[in-house]
C-alpha positions in Angstrom: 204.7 -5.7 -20.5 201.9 -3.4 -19.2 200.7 -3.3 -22.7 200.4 -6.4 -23.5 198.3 -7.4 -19.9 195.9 -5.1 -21.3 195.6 -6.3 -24.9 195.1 -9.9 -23.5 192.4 -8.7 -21.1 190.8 -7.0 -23.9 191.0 -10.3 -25.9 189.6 -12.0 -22.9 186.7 -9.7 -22.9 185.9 -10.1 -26.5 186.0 -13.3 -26.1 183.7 -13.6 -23.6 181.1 -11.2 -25.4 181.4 -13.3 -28.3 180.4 -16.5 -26.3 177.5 -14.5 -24.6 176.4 -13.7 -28.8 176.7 -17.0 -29.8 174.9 -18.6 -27.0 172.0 -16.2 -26.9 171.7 -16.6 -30.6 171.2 -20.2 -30.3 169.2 -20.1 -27.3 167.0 -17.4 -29.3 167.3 -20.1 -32.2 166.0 -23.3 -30.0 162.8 -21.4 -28.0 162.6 -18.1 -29.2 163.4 -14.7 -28.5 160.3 -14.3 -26.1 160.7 -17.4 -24.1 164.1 -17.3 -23.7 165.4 -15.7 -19.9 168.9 -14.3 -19.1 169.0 -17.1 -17.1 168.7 -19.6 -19.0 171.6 -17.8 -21.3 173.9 -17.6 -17.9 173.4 -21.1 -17.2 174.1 -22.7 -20.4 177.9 -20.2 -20.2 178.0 -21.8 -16.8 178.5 -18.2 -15.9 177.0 -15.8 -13.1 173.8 -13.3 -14.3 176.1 -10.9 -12.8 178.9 -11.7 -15.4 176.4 -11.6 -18.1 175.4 -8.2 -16.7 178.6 -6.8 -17.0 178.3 -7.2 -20.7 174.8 -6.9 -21.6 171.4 -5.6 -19.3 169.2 -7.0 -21.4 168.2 -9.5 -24.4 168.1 -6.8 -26.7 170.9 -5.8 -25.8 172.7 -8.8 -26.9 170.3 -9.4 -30.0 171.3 -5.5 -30.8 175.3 -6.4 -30.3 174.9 -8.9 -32.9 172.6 -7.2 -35.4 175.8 -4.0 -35.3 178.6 -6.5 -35.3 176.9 -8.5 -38.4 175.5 -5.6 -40.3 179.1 -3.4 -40.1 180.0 -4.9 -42.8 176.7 -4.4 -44.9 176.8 -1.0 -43.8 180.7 -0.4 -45.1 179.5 -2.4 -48.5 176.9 0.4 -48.8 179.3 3.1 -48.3 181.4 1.9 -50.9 178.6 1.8 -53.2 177.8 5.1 -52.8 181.0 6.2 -53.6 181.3 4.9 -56.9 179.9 6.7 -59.7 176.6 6.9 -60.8 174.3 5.0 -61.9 176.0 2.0 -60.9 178.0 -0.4 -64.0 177.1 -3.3 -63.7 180.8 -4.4 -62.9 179.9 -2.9 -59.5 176.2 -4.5 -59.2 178.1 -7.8 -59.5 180.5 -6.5 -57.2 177.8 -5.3 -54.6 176.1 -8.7 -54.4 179.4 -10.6 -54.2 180.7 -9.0 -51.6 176.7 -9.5 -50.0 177.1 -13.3 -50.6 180.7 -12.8 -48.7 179.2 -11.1 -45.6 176.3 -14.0 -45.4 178.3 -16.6 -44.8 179.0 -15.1 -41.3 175.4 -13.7 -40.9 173.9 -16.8 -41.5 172.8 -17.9 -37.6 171.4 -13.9 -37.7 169.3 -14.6 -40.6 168.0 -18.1 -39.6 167.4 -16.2 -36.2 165.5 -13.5 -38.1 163.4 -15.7 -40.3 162.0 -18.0 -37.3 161.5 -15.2 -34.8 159.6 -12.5 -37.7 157.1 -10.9 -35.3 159.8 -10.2 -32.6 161.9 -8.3 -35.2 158.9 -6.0 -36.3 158.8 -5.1 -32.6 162.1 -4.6 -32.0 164.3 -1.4 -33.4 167.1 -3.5 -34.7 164.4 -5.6 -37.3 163.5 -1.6 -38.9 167.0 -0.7 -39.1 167.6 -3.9 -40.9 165.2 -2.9 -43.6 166.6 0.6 -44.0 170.0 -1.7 -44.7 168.3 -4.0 -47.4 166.4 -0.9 -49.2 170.4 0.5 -49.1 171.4 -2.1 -51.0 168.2 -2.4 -53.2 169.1 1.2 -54.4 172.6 -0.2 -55.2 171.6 -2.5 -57.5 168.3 -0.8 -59.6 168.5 2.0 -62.0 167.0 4.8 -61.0 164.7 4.9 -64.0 164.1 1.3 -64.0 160.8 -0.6 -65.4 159.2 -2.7 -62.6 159.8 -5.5 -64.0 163.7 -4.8 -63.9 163.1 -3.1 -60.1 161.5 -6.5 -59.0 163.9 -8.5 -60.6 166.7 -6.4 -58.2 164.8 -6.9 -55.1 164.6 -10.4 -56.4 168.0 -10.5 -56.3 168.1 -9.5 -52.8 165.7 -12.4 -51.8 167.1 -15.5 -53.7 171.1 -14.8 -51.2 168.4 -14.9 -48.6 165.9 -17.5 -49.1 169.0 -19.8 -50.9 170.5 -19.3 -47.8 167.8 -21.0 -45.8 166.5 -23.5 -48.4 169.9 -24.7 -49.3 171.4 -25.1 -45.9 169.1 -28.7 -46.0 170.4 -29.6 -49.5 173.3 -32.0 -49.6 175.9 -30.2 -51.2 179.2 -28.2 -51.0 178.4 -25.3 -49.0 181.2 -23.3 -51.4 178.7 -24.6 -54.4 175.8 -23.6 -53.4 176.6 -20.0 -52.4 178.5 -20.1 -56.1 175.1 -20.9 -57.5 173.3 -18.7 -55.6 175.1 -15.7 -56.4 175.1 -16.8 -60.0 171.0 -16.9 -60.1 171.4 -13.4 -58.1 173.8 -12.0 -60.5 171.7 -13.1 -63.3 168.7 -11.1 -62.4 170.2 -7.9 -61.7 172.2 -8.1 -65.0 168.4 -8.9 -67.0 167.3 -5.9 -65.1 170.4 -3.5 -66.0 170.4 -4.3 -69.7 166.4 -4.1 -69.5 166.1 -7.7 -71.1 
């Protein structure tokens, strides 16, 4: 019985970090990272600034909670990557940017948050370790010996899950369809540049 007290507290607390996350994010979303208080992200839980304290000190705390929390995943994808042999089939190029287009689905309030508020992410640590994370995958998916025009069309790759991401979000449509399309144009490119088309 003891046990379980403590799991449902745990869940409790999770639950209540997660709230803090999602509130912040849109708060971030609707005024910006600068202009938005601790306040302001307290009142709209309907919680105490002490509550949110117990969680988080500061903004970037929060905005850092979410950047580890989204990017695990990315992280574990290039881990996996890594371990498979090398260079990289293109089997597990198609695998690398499917499983990307799989972990956007849930990042995609992070990356809206990350496209309207660029200057504050070149000031803040989290927006450098995100590029370190993108140039991780980049190297997953280009040759090592690859032309420029096939590294380009890689990094392309990277850039069309992104920007169809945001673009698309507007577009009347599926949402299932258009991440299917997306990942099709991606997949595309980084096949041209494996087979050096």
């Amino acid at each position: 019985m003891g046990t379980r007290t403590g799991t449902n507290k745990q869940q409790r607390r999770g639950n209540t970090r997660q709230r803090i996350q999602d509130v912040a994010l849109e708060l971030f979303a609707e005024h910006g990272y600068e202009k938005t208080s601790l306040r302001e992200i307290s009142e709209r839980l309907e919680v105490t600034k002490a509550a949110l304290y117990y969680h988080f000190k500061t903004k970037e705390d929060i905005l850092t909670s979410i950047f580890d929390d989204v990017t695990r995943p990315i992280d574990e994808l290039i881990a996996w990557g890594h371990e498979q042999p090398q260079p990289a089939s293109l089997e597990i190029k198609t695998k690398v940017l499917t499983r990307y287009s799989e972990i956007l689905i849930d990042a995609a309030p992070l990356f809206r948050f990350m496209q309207e508020n660029q200057a504050t992410m070149r000031d803040l640590k989290t927006g450098e370790s995100f590029k370190d994370r993108m140039l991780g995958l980049y190297d997953l998916l280009k040759d090592p010996e690859a032309a420029m025009s096939d590294q380009v069309r890689c990094f392309s790759a990277l850039f069309t899950m992104h920007g169809g991401m945001f673009v698309l979000k507007d577009v009347e449509g599926d949402p299932e369809e258009k991440r299917e399309a997306i990942l099709e144009v991606a997949i595309d490119l980084v096949t041209r540049a494996h087979t050096g088309a």
